[in-house]
C-alpha positions in Angstrom: 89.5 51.3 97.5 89.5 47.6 96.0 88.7 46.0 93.2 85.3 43.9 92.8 88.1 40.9 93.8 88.9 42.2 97.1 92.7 43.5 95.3 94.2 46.7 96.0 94.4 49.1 92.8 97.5 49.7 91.9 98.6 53.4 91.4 98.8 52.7 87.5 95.4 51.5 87.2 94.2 54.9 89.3 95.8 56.5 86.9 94.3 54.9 84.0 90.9 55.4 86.0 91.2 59.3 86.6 91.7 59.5 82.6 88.4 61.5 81.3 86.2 61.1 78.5 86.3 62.4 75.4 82.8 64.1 75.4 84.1 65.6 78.5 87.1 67.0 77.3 84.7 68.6 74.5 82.9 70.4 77.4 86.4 71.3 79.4 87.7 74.9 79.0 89.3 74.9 75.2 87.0 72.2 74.0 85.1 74.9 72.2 87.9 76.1 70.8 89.2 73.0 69.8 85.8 72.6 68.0 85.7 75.8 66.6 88.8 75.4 64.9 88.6 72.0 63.5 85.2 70.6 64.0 83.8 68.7 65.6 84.9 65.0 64.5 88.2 66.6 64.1 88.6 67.5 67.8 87.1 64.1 69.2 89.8 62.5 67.4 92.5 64.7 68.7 90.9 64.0 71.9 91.2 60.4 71.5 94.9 60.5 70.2 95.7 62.5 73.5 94.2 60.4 75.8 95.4 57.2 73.9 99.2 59.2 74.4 98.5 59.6 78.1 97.7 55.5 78.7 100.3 55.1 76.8 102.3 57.2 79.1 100.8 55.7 82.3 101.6 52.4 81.2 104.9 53.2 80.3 105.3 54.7 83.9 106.4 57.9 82.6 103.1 59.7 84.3 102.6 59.0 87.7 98.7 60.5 87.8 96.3 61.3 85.0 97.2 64.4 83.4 94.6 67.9 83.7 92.0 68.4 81.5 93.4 71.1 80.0 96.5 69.5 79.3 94.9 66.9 77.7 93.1 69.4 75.8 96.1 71.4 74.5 97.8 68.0 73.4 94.9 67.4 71.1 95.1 70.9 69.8 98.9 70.5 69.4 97.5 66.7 67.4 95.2 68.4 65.1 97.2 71.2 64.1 100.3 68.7 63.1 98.0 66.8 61.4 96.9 69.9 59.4 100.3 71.4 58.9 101.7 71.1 55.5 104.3 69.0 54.5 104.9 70.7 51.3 106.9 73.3 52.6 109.0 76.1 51.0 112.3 75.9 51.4 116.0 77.8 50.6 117.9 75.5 47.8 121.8 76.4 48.9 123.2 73.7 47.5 124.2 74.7 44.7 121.6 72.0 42.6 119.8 74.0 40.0 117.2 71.7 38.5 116.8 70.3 42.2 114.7 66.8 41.8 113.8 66.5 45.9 113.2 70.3 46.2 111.0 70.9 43.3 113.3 71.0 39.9 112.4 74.4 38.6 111.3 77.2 40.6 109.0 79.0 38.4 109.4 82.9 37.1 107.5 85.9 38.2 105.0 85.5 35.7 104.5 82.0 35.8 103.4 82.2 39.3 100.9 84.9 38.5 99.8 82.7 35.8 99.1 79.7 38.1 97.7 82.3 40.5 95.0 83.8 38.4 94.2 80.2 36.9 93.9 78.9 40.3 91.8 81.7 42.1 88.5 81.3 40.3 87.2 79.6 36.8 89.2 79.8 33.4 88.9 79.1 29.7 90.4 75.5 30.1 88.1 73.8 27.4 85.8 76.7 26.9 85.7 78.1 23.6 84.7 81.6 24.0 84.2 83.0 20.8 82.0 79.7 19.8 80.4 80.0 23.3 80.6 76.0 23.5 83.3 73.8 25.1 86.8 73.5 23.3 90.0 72.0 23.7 92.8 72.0 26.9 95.0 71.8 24.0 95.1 75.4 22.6 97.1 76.8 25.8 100.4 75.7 25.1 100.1 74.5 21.4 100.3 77.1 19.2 103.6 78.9 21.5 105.4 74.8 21.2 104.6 75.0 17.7 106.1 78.3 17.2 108.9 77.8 19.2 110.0 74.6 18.0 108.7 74.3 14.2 107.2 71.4 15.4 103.7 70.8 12.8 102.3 70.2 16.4 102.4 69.9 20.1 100.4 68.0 23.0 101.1 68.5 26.8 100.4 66.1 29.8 101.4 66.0 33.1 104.9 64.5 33.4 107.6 63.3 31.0 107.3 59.9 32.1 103.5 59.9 30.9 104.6 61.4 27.4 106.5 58.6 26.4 104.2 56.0 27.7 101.5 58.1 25.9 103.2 58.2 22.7 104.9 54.5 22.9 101.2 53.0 23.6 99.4 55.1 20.8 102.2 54.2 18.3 103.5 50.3 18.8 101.2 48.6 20.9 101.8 44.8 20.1 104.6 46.2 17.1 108.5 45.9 18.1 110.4 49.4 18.7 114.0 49.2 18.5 116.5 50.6 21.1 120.2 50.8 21.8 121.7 48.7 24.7 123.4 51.8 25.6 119.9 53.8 26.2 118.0 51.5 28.3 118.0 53.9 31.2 116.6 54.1 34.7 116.2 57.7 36.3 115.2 58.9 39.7 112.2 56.4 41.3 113.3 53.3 39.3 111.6 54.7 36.1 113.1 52.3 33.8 113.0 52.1 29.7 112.2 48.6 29.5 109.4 48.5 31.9 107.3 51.6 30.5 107.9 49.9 26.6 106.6 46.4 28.5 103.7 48.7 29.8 102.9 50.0 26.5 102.2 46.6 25.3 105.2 47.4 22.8 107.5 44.4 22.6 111.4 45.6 23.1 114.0 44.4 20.8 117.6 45.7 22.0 120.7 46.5 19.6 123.9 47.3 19.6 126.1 47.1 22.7 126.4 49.3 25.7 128.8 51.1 24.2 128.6 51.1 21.0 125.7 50.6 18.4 125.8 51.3 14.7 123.2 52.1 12.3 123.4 48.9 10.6 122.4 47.1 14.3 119.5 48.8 13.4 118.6 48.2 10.4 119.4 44.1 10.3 116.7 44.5 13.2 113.8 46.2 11.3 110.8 44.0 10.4 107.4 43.6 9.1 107.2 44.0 12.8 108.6 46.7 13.5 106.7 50.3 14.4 109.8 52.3 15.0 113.0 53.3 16.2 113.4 54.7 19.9 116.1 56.9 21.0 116.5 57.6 24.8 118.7 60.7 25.5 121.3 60.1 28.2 120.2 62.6 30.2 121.4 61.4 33.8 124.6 59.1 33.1 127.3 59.7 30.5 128.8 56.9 28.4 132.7 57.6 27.5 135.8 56.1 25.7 135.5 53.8 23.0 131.6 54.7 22.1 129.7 54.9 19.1 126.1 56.2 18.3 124.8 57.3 14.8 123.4 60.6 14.1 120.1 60.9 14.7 119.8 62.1 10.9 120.9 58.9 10.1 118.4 57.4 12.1 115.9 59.6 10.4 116.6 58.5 6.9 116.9 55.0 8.1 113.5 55.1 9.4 112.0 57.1 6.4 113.2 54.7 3.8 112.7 51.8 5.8 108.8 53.2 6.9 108.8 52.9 10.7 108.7 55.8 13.6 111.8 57.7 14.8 110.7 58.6 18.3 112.9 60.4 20.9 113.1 61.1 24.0 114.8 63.7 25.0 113.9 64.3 28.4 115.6 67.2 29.3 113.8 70.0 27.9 116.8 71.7 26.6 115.8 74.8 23.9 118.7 76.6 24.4 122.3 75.6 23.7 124.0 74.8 26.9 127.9 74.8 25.8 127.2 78.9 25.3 127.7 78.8 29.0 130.5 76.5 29.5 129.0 73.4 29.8 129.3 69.9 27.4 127.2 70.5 24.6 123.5 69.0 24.9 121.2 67.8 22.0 118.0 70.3 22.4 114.2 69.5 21.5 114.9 71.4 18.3 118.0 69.2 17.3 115.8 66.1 17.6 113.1 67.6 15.1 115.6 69.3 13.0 117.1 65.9 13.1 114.1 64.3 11.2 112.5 62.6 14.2 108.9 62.6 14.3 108.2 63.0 17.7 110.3 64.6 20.5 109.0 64.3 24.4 110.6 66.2 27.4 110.2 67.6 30.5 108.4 70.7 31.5 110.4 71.2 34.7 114.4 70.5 33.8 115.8 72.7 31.2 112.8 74.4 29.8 112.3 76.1 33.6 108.7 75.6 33.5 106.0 73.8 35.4 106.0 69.4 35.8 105.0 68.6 32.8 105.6 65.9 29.9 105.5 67.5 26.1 105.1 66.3 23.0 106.0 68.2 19.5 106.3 66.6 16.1 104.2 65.4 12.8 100.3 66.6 13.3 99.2 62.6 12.4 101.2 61.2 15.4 100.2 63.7 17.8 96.4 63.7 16.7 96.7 60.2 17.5 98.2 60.7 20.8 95.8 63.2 21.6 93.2 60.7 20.6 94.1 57.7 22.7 92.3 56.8 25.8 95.7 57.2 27.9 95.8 60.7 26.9 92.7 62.0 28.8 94.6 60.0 32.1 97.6 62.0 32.0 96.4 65.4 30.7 97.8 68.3 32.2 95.8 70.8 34.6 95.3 74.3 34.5 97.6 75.2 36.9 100.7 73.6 34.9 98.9 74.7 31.7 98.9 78.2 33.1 102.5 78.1 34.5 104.0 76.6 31.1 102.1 79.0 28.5 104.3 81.5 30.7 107.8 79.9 30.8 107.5 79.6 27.4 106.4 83.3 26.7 109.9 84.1 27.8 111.4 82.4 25.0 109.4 83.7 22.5 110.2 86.8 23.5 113.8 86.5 23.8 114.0 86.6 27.5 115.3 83.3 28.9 116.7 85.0 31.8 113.8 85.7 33.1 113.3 82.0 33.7 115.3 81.4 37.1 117.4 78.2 35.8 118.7 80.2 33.2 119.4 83.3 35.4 121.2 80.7 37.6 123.1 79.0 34.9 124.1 82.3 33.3 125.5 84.1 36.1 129.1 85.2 36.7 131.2 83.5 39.0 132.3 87.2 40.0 129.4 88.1 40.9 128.4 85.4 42.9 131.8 86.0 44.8 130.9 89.5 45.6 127.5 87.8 46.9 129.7 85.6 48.6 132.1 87.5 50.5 128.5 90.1 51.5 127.2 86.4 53.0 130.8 86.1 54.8 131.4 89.6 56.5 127.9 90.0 57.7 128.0 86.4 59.2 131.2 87.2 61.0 130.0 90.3 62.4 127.7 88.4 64.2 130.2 85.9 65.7 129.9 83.4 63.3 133.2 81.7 61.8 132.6 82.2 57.6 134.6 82.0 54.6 134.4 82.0 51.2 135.7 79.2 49.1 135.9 78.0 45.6 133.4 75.2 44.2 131.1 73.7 41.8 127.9 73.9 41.1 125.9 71.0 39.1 123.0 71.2 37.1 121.3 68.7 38.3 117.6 67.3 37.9 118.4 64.4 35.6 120.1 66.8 33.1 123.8 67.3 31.7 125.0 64.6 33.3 128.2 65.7 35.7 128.0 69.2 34.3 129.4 72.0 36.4 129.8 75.2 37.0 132.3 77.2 38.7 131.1 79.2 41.9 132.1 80.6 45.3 130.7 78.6 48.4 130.4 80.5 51.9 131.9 77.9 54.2 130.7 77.8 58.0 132.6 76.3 60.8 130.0 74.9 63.3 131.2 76.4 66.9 131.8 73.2 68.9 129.1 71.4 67.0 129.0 69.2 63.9 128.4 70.0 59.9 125.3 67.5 60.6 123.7 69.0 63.6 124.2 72.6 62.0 122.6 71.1 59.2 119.5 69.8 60.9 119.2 72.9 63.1 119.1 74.9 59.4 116.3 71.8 58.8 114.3 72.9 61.5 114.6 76.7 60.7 111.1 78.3 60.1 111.9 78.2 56.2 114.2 75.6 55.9 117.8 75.9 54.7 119.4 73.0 52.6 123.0 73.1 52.3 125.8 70.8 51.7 128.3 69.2 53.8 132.2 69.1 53.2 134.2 67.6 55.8 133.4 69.8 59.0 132.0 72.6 57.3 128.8 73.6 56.2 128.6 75.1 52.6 126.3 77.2 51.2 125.9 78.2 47.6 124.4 81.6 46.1 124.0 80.6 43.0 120.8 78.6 43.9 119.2 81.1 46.3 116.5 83.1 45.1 117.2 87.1 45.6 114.4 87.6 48.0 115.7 85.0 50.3 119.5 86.0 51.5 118.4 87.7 54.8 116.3 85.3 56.0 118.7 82.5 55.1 122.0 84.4 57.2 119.2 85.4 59.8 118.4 81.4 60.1 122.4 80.7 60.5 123.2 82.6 63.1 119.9 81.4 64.9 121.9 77.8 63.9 124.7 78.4 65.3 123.8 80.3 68.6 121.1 78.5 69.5 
């Protein structure tokens, strides 16, 4: 055969030829199929990503002849169903990271999840008022528990901490100066900085104080007619030590009182509980801020508190009306899935049971029991071939929270058998629930603490599949 020029084909270009259409790769045996499961539009794109993947191929003189219809086919099954897959995937935390920030932060309780499920399965009382029979307020789910729990005159949720104190820094000093410590202009995880969300409040900044160490008169030369309060930015991913100074936030309170501005903090952690009962530096809670005298506290749903993603807000019933009222507030309200999920998390503390919320049950377990955990892990991993030990180690908090805080645990240690730490690791990657571990010079470690009960078996089934495969 030639060309319309007289010139030969070359066996690339009778390759590219034989290549089939789309609409008769819809009609080819699995086209209906194709269809069937992912519509039509769906499979002519998959289609048209296989065949592109085939030129490509030809081109690239990696196929010497067009490939079968069926083939093709198949490829734009194998295209649509990647495409569909999820990328939110569960996965097995062993690290050893309890408020994990890339695998989630919190894992949720038992009754949190049923919460979310029966929230999410059908229609709910979101803003519906049902003894009115009218609509009502999103407000009521979580309220009156935050108020409860933390004395707090009143209490506002939205969806991330990060929106809180925008929320309550826009409502409160927008074109007014609020007052910081060098030493708390933070930046946590995604280059969230201090500065930038008081710029984007329209609140103009005015630093005091040195990085180290900032006094209470700082502040109070630094108060103006100008002036709408005082902020005060928990450390909660970097520590400060040595020659430091910081007043109280009492202090702070009566400054602000007598002086008639805002005490706004931000605690960010979401702390209720007092961490140095388990070991651990001591960490001002949500209720310290309000006992305190501050007049609004925001944290996090999803650190310390256990609980969904979520930004709150507790304090004086004028400020957080206000906030509620802004036009900001309806942009970062909270859904009824987190609403669900945190009305839970925070029956637990009400009634006295933090250890049903799984941070807690992971910060508050014994290291001996973990070790017995531990040794279980070791033996049945050896049994099947597989070179395990048990070692000591730390394990952090994590999740921009107590700030190098530890706790001491037992790690199973796994020598790779003529591999690396890193390949075992990305074969655990690749497992059908993915394992994330930690690596230690040429071992893999693994850390109970941080794997949920139900998961063990599938994680030691996934590490000897590692490690033979």
């Amino acid at each position: 055969m030639t060309t319309p020029a007289g010139r030969a084909n070359s066996p690339t270009q009778t390759a590219l030829r034989e290549l089939p259409s789309v609409d008769r790769l819809l009609r080819a045996p699995g086209g209906d199929e194709l269809v069937a499961g992912f519509g039509r539009e769906l499979a002519a794109d998959a289609l048209r990503a296989a065949l592109d993947a085939a030129r490509a191929a030809i081109r690239g003189g990696k196929l010497a002849e067009a490939p079968a219809d069926y083939d093709l086919v198949a490829a734009g099954h194998e295209w649509a169903t990647d495409l569909l897959a999820p990328t939110l995937r569960p996965v097995i935390n062993a690290t050893g990271i309890i408020v994990h920030t890339n695998l989630g932060r919190a894992p949720l309780s038992e009754a949190a999840l049923a919460a979310v499920t029966e929230a999410a399965a059908g229609y709910a009382t979101l803003e519906y008022d049902l003894e009115e029979g009218q609509r009502g307020s999103r407000a009521i789910h979580a309220e009156r528990l935050l108020t409860r729990l933390t004395g707090a005159e009143a209490a506002l949720v939205v969806n991330n901490n990060a929106a809180a104190v925008l929320l309550m820094l826009s409502a409160l000093c927008r074109e007014s100066e609020v007052i910081i410590s060098r030493g708390q202009l933070v930046e946590i995880g995604g280059g969230f900085r201090i500065p930038d969300v008081l710029a984007q409040s329209g609140a103009r900044l005015v630093e005091v104080g040195t990085t180290n160490r900032t006094h209470l008169r700082d502040y109070a030369e630094a108060i103006t007619e100008r002036t709408a309060a005082i902020f005060v930015a928990h450390y909660s991913n970097y520590k400060i030590i040595g020659f430091t100074s910081q007043p109280e936030m009492a202090e702070l309170a009566a400054l602000a009182q007598e002086r008639g501005v805002w005490l706004l903090f931000d605690q960010g952690s979401g702390a209720l509980r007092d961490v140095a009962a388990y070991g651990l530096e001591p960490e001002p809670t949500v209720l310290d801020g309000l006992q305190g005298g501050a007049d609004v506290v925001a944290f996090s749903g999803d650190k310390l508190l256990g609980g969904p993603q979520a930004g709150i807000l507790v304090g004086r019933a004028e400020l957080i009306a206000r906030l509620a009222r802004h036009p900001l507030a309806r942009a970062v309200r909270a859904d009824k899935m987190a609403l669900a999920a945190l009305a839970a998390t925070l029956g637990h503390y009400l009634a006295g049971q933090p250890e049903r919320v799984p941070v807690w049950r992971m910060i508050a377990r014994p290291v001996d029991e973990i070790a017995a955990e531990a040794e279980v892990w070791a033996a049945r991993l050896r049994a099947g071939g597989v070179s395990a030990a048990v070692v000591a180690g730390e394990s952090r908090i994590g999740g921009g929270s107590l700030p190098g805080a530890t706790l001491p645990t037992r790690l199973v240690a796994i020598a790779p058998d003529g591999r690396s730490a890193d390949e075992l690791a990305a074969r655990l990657r690749a497992a059908a629930v993915p394992i994330i571990g930690r690596i230690a010079g040429d071992r893999l470690l693994l850390d109970p603490r941080t794997v949920l009960p139900a998961q063990a078996t599938a994680l030691l089934s996934a590490v000897a599949w590692a490690i033979k495969r």
